[in-house]
C-alpha positions in Angstrom: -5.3 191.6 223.2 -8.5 192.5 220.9 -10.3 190.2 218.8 -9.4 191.9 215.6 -6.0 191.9 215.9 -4.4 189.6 214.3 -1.3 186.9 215.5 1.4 188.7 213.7 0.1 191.9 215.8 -0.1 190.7 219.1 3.4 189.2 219.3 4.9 192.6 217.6 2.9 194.0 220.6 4.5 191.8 222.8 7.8 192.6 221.5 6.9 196.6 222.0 6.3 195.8 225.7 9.1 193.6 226.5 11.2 196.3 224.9 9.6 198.9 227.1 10.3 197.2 230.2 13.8 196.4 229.7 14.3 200.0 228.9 12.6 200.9 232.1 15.1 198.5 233.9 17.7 200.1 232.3 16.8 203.9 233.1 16.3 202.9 237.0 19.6 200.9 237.7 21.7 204.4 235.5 19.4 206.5 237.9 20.9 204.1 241.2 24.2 204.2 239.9 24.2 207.9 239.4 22.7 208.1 242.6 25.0 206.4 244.4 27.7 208.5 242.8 26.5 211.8 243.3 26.4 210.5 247.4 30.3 209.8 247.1 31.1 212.3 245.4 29.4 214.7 248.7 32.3 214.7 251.1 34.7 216.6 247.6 32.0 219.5 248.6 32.4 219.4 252.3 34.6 220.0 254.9 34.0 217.4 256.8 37.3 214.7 257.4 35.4 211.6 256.7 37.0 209.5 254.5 35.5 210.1 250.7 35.5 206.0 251.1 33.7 205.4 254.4 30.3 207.5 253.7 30.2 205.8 249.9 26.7 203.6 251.4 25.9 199.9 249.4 22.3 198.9 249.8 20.8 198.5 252.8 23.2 201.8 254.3 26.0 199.1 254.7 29.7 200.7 253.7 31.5 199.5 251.2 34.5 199.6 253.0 33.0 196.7 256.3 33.1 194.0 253.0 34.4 194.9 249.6 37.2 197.4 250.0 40.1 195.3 251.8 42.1 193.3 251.3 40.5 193.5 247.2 37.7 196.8 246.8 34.6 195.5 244.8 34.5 197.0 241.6 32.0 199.7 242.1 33.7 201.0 244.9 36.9 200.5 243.4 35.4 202.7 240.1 34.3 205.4 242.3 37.3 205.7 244.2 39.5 205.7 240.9 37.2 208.4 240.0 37.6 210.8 243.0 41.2 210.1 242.7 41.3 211.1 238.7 39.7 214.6 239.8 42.5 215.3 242.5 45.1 214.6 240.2 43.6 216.9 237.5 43.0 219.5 240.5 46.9 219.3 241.4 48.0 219.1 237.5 46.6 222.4 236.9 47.9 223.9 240.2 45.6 223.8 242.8 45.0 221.8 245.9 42.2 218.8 245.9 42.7 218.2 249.8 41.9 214.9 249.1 45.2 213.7 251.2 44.7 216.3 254.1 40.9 214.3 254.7 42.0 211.2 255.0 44.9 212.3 257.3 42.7 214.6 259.4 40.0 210.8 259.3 42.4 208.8 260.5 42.4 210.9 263.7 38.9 209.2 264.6 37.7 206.4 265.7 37.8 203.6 263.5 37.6 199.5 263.2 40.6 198.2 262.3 39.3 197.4 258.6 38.3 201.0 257.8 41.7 202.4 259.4 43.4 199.9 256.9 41.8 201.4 253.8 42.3 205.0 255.3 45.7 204.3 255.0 45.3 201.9 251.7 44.2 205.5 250.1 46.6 207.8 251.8 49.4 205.8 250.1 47.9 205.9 247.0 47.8 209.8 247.3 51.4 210.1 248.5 52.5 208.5 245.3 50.1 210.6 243.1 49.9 213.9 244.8 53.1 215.0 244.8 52.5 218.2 245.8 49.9 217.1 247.9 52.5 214.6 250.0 55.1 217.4 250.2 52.9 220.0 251.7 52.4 217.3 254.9 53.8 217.7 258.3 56.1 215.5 260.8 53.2 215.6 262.8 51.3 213.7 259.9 54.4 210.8 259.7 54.2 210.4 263.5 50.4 209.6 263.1 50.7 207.2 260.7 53.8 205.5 262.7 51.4 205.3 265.4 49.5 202.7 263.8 52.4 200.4 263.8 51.1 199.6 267.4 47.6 198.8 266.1 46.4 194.9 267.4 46.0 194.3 263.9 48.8 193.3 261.7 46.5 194.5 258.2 46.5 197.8 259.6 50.4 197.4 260.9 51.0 195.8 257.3 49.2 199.1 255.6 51.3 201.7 257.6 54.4 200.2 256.8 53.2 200.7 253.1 52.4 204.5 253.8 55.6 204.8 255.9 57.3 203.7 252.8 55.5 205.8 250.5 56.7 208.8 252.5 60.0 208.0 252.8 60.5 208.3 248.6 59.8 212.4 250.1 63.7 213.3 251.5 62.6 215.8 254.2 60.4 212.9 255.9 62.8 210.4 255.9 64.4 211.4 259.3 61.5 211.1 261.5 60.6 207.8 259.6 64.0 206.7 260.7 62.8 206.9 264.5 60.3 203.9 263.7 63.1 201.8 262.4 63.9 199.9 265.5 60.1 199.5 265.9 59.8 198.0 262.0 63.0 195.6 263.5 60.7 194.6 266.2 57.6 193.9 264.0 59.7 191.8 261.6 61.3 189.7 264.4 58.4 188.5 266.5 55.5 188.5 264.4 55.9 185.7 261.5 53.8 187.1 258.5 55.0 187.0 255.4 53.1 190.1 254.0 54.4 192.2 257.1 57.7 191.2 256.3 57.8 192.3 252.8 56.3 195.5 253.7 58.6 196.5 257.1 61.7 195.2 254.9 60.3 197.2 251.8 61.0 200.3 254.1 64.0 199.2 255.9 65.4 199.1 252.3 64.5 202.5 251.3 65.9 204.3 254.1 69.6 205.1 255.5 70.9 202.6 257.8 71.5 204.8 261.2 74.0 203.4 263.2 71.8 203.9 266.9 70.2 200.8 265.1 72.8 198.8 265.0 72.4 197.0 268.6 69.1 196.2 267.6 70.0 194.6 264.3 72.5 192.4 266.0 69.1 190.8 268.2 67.0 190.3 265.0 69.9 188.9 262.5 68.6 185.4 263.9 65.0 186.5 262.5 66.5 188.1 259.4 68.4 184.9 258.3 64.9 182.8 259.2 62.9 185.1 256.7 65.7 184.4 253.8 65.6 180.5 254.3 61.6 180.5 254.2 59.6 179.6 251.1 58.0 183.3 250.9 60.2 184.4 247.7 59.5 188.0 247.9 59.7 188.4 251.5 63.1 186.4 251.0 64.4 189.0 248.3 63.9 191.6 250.8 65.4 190.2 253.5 68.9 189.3 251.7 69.0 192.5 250.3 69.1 194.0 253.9 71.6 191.6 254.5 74.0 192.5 252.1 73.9 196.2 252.8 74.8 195.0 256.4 77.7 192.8 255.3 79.4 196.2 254.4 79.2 197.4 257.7 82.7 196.2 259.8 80.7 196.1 263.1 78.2 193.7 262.1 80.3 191.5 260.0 81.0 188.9 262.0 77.7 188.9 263.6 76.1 187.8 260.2 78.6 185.1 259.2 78.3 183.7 263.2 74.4 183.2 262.2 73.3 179.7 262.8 71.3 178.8 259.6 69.9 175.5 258.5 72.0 172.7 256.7 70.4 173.2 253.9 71.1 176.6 253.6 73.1 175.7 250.1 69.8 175.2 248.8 69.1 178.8 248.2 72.2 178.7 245.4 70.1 175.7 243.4 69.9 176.3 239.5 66.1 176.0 240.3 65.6 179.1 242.9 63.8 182.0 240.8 66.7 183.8 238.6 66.1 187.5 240.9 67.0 185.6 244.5 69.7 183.9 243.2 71.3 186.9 241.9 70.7 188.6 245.3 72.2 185.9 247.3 74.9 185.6 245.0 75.7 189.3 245.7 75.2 188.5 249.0 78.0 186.0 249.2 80.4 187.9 247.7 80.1 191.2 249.8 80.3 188.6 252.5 83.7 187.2 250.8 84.9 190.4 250.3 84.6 191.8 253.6 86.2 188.8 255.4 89.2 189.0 252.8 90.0 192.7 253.9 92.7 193.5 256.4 90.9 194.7 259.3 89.1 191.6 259.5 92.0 189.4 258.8 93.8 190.9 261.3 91.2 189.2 264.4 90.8 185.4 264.8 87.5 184.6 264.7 85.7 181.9 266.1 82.4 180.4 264.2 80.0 178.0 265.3 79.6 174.6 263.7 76.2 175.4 262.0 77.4 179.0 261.3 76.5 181.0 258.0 80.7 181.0 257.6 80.9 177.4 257.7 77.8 177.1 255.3 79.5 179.2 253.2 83.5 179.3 253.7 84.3 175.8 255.5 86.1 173.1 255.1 83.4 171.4 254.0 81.3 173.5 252.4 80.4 172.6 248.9 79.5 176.5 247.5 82.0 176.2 245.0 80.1 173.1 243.2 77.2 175.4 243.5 78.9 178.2 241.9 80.2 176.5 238.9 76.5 175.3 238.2 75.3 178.7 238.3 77.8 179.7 235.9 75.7 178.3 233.0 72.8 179.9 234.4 70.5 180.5 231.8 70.2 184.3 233.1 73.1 186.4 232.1 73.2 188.2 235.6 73.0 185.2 237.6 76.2 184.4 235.5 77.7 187.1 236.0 77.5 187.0 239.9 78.6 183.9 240.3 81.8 184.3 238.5 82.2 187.5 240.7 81.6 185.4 243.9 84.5 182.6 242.4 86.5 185.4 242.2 86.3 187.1 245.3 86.9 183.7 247.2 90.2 183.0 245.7 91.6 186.7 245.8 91.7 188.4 249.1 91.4 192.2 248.9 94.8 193.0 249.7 95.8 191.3 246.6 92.1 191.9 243.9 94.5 194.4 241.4 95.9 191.2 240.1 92.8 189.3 239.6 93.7 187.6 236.2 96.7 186.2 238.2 94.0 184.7 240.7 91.8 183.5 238.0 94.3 181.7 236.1 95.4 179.8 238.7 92.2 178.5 239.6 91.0 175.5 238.5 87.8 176.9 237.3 89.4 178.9 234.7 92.2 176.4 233.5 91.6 176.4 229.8 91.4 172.6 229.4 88.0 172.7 231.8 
């Protein structure tokens, strides 16, 4: 600073500088980020298959998607892929094709590590649900690739596929040949104990028809199915009982399901304290189960349960369900109420006999007016 310039000056000075630099700071990290935009953005312009993701570079040339984009992208990547995603969706809304989808199926034809087939597919499923027209326009050939990677050593990239699988199946014409990885998605859920590839295999199960060239295969992994409904994995649990239910309408796999061996405790899962949407599923799962034993045709065979059997549990001589039931029916959630005065019912009037199902629920104690 000069001699003649006075305090006040220099530190105004000072204050001009300071405010130069940070401005400078400013300009060059806009210029980096615009930079590293414009460099993901290059594959939209190209024909190449590379996934849009894999050639977005962080510092150093090291790809996002090695550390930041699975199982949680970083924010940057997760901006630019939002943004890439926002211009094929305007592309499709006005009628024309991004071909966004059609690159990350034709990428996940290469050679990849397991994490960066995992966010292939991550994206693919994202574009399924968003590109309608996009997702209609793909091929068997394009299911049967993806159900390929059900075979992958890595249960993310197992776990991601099931998600795609599912997103395809909300697409009718598909849901056929996803049908013909159904015993394979049976096979996942029953030896590999994950609680994330659970929800996802019985997420699909769930959204497809139940073909009966499955039903042998179902019968081997009821065992499995029951063990994923009395674990403490609540949404994997929902899932599972809801498979079950559908099941307890089919005659031929009746009996298999009330045979189950399940723990003593299985009561538990009808406690006042289990979160309101599993009990209402279990409860609707205990009165298909009533309902189908009450019918003729299964009336008609004597059937023979083991001790620890889900019939016992539920039906025995000593079961104590019907304590559990009245509980429920001051359930604080209206459904859950509901359900469990459908599940009293359907225990005390066989189906032969539900047309006169005041009769039934008179003479139950339950419903005596002095209790």
């Amino acid at each position: 600073m000069g001699k003649n310039v006075s305090p006040l000056g220099q530190l105004n000075i000072r204050k001009s500088v300071l405010g130069l630099t940070i401005g400078a700071g400013a300009v060059y990290l806009l210029y980096k980020a615009i930079r590293t935009g414009m460099k993901c953005q290059q594959p939209l312009s190209t024909s190449s298959p590379t996934c849009i993701a894999r050639e977005c570079l962080g510092p150093g040339g090291r790809t996002w998607l090695q550390e930041d984009l699975l199982p949680r992208p970083s924010s940057t990547a997760r901006t630019v892929w939002v943004g890439c995603l926002g211009l094929a969706i305007e592309r499709e809304r006005h009628g024309g094709d991004s071909g966004e989808l059609r690159r990350l199926l034709n990428s996940l034809e290469n050679r990849h590590d397991e994490y960066t087939k995992g966010m292939i597919l991550h994206n693919i499923t994202r574009c399924v649900y968003l590109l309608e027209a996009e997702a209609s326009a793909c091929t068997p050939d394009d299911i049967m690739l993806v159900g390929s990677m059900l075979d992958d050593k890595d249960n993310s990239v197992k776990i991601q596929a099931l998600n795609t699988l599912k997103a395809f199946s909300g697409i009718r014409k598909f849901r056929l040949k996803i049908q013909e990885h159904f015993i394979k998605v049976l096979e996942l859920i029953a030896t590999i104990w994950d609680s994330e590839l659970h929800i996802a295999g019985l997420r699909l199960l769930n959204n497809l028809p139940l073909p009966d060239f499955v039903h042998p295969q179902l019968r081997r992994v009821m065992p499995a199915l029951m063990e994923i409904l009395q674990s403490d994995y609540h949404l994997a649990q929902v899932q599972a009982i809801r498979l079950l239910s559908h099941l307890a309408q089919k005659n031929d796999l009746l009996y298999d399901i009330l045979n189950c061996q399940v723990h003593t405790n299985f009561l538990n899962l009808f406690q006042v304290k289990q979160p309101g949407s599993l009990l209402f599923e279990v409860l609707v799962f205990a009165e298909r189960l009533s309902e189908g034993r009450n019918t003729p045709h299964y009336r008609a065979v004597k059937w023979h349960y083991n001790e620890q059997s889900l019939h016992e549990a539920l039906f025995g001589e000593k079961s104590r369900l019907a304590d559990r039931l009245l509980a429920l029916v001051i359930h604080p959630e209206e459904e859950v109420q509901i359900q469990a005065c459908k599940v009293i019912v359907s225990l005390q009037c066989p189906q032969d006999i539900r047309g006169r199902s005041s009769s039934c629920m008179t003479g139950h104690p339950c419903f005596n007016s002095g209790e």
